[in-house]
N, C-alpha and C positions, 0 to 999 in steps of 0.2 A: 237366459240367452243360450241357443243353438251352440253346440259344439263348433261346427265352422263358424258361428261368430266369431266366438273365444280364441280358436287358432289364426282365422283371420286379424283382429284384433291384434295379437301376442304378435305374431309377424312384422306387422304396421308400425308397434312401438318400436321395435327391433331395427326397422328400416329409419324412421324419425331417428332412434339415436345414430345411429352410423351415419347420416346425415349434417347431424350437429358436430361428429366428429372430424369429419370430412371436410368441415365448411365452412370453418370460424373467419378464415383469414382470406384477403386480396381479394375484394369483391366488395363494390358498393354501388348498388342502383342508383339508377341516372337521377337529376333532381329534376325535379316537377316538369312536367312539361315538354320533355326532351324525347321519349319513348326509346330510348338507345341505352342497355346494358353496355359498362365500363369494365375493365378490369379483365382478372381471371374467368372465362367462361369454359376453362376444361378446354379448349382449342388448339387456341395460338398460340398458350404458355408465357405469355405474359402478364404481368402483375399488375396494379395500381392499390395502392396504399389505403385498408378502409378507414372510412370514415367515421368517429360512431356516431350512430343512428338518433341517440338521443341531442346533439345539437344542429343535425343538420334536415331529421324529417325521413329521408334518407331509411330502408331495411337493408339490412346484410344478406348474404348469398345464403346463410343458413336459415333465415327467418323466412325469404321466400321459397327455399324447399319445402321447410318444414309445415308453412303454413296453408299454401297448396297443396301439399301431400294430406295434413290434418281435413280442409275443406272437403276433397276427394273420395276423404274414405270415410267422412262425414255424411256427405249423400249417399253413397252405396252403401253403408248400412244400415239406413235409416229405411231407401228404399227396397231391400232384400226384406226387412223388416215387415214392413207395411205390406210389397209384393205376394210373401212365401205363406203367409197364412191362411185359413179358409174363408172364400170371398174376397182373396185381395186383387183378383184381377175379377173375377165374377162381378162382384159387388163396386166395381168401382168404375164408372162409366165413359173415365180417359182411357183404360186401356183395354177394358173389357174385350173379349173376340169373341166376333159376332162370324156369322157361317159367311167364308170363303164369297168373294162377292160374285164368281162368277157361280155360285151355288144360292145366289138368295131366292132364285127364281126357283128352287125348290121349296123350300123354307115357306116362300109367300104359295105356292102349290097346296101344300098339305097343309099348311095352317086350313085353308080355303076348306080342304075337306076332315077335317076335325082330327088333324094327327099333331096340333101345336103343343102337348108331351111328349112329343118323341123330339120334335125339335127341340124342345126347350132343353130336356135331358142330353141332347149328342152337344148346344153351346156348353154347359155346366159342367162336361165330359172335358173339352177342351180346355177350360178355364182351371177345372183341377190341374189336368198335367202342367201347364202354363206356371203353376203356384206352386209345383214340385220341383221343377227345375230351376226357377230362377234361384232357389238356394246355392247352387253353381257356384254361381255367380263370384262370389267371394274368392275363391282362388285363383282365378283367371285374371281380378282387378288387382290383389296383390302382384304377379307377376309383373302385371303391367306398371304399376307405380314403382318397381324396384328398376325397370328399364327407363322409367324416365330422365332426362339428362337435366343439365343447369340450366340452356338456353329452353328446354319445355317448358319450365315453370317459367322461365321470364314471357314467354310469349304469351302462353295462358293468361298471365295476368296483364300483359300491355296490349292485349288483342283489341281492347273496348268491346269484344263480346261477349253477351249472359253466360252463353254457353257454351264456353273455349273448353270450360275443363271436360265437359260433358264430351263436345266434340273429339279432344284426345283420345278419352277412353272408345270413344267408336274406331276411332283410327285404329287403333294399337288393340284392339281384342275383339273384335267384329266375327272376325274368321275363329279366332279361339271359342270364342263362347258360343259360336254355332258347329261347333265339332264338339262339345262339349254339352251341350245342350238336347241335341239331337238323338243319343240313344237312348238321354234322359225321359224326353217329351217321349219319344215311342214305348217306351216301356211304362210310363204313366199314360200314358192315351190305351198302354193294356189294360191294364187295371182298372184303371176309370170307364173302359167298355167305349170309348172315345170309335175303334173301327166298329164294335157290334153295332152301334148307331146310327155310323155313315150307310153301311151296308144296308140297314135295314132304312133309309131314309133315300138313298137312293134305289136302291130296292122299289121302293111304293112307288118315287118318284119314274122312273123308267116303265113302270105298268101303266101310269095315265098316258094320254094320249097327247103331250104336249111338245113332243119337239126329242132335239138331240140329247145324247145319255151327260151324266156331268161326271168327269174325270177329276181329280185334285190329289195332289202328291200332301195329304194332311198333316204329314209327320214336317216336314218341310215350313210349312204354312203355321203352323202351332209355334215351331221351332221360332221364327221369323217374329210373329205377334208379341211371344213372349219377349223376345231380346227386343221390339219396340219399347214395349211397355217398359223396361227396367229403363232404358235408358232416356222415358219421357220424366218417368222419378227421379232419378240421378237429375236431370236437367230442373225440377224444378226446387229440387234441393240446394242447387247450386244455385238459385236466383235468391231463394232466401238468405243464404249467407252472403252474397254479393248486396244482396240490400237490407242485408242484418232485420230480415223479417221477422218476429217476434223472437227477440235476441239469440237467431241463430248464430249467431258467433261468440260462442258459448264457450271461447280459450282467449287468454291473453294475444296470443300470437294469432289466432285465427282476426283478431279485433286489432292487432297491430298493423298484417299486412293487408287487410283489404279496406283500412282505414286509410291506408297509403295510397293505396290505390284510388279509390275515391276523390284522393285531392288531386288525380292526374288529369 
């Protein structure tokens, strides 16, 4: 495991117990059917009496942090995983990034006249920096899950959508992870020769005779792909724990609360 795994991780347990400390008492999810959080929500500073969990079906405020915070940083680092290695956006044909679309009319250009290695080389350029940055990724989504509040986790889970949790994390780190992303990708699009590519691809491209020159802000566009692609993985991460696709819900608690949820 990556060092930013490791301190990602160590962080997250860190957060999970402050959590449990935080949250034992005056909170108990609505019973079946109701979609309305009771109790203490951190608001209005009002109480209601919990209930325990085990005779009434019913999770406590700490089990639905903990177990949507668990799920959360369950996809992201599964997909940081999967994403950060060689070929993990190349090779993988959900997220893969293909040449800028208002650019494919070059691409289809010089394949035409037998330069489809230099195309292929400037995608596989991209795709590098793309699998160097989303290592990032990890500290931007700790910050974000330490900002989460009581009523985010109730909504995430009473939303009825796949991809609530996925959706938060765009909410809350979209802008972080593309300033964060951004010096990343250009400094692997150096290295990977990602501009020596473009140049030389528009280059050829601007010598035939075919029309307007192609402009693209690439560092921008790389930036953008890769933050798709992590967050198509987080999302499809989060469907298999929501439908406990081959026993991803792989904690007590991760199988307690969206056991509960299922029967809503």
């Amino acid at each position: 495991m990556k060092l930013a795994h490791i301190l990602a991780a160590g962080s997250l347990a860190l957060l999970f117990s402050s959590c449990d400390t935080l949250n034992q008492g005056g909170f108990t999810l609505p019973p079946q059917g109701t979609g309305t959080a009771t109790g203490n929500t951190g608001g209005s500073g009002s109480t209601q009496t919990q209930t325990p969990s085990s005779s009434t079906g019913s999770i406590t405020q700490a089990e639905a942090n903990t177990g949507i915070k668990q799920a959360l940083n369950s996809g992201l680092q599964q997909s940081i995983q999967t994403l950060s290695v060689k070929d993990g956006f190349l090779g993988d044909a959900a997220v893969k990034i293909l040449m800028p679309k208002e650019a494919q009319q070059v691409e289809s250009a010089l394949r035409a006249v037998g330069m489809g290695k230099l195309c292929d080389q400037f995608i596989m350029s991209m795709n590098r920096a793309a699998e160097t940055a989303v290592k990032e990724a990890s500290t931007v989504f700790v910050n974000s899950l330490a900002k989460m509040t009581v009523n985010d986790a109730f909504n995430i889970l009473l939303s009825g959508q796949q991809d609530a949790a996925t959706n938060f994390f765009k909410r809350t780190t979209s802008s972080e992870l593309t300033s964060r992303f951004s010096p990343i990708v250009q400094s692997a699009m150096g290295k990977n020769n990602v501009s020596t590519y473009w140049t030389q691809l528009t280059s050829a491209y601007n010598n035939l005779p075919l029309g307007n020159k192609i402009e693209t802000d690439l560092n921008a566009y790389v930036t953008q792909k890769a933050i798709d692609g992590l967050f198509l993985k987080v999302a499809d991460q989060e469907l298999k724990i929501r439908k406990n696709i081959g026993g991803a819900r792989n904690s007590g608690i991760l199988d307690k609360v969206f056991g509960w949820v299922d029967k809503q």
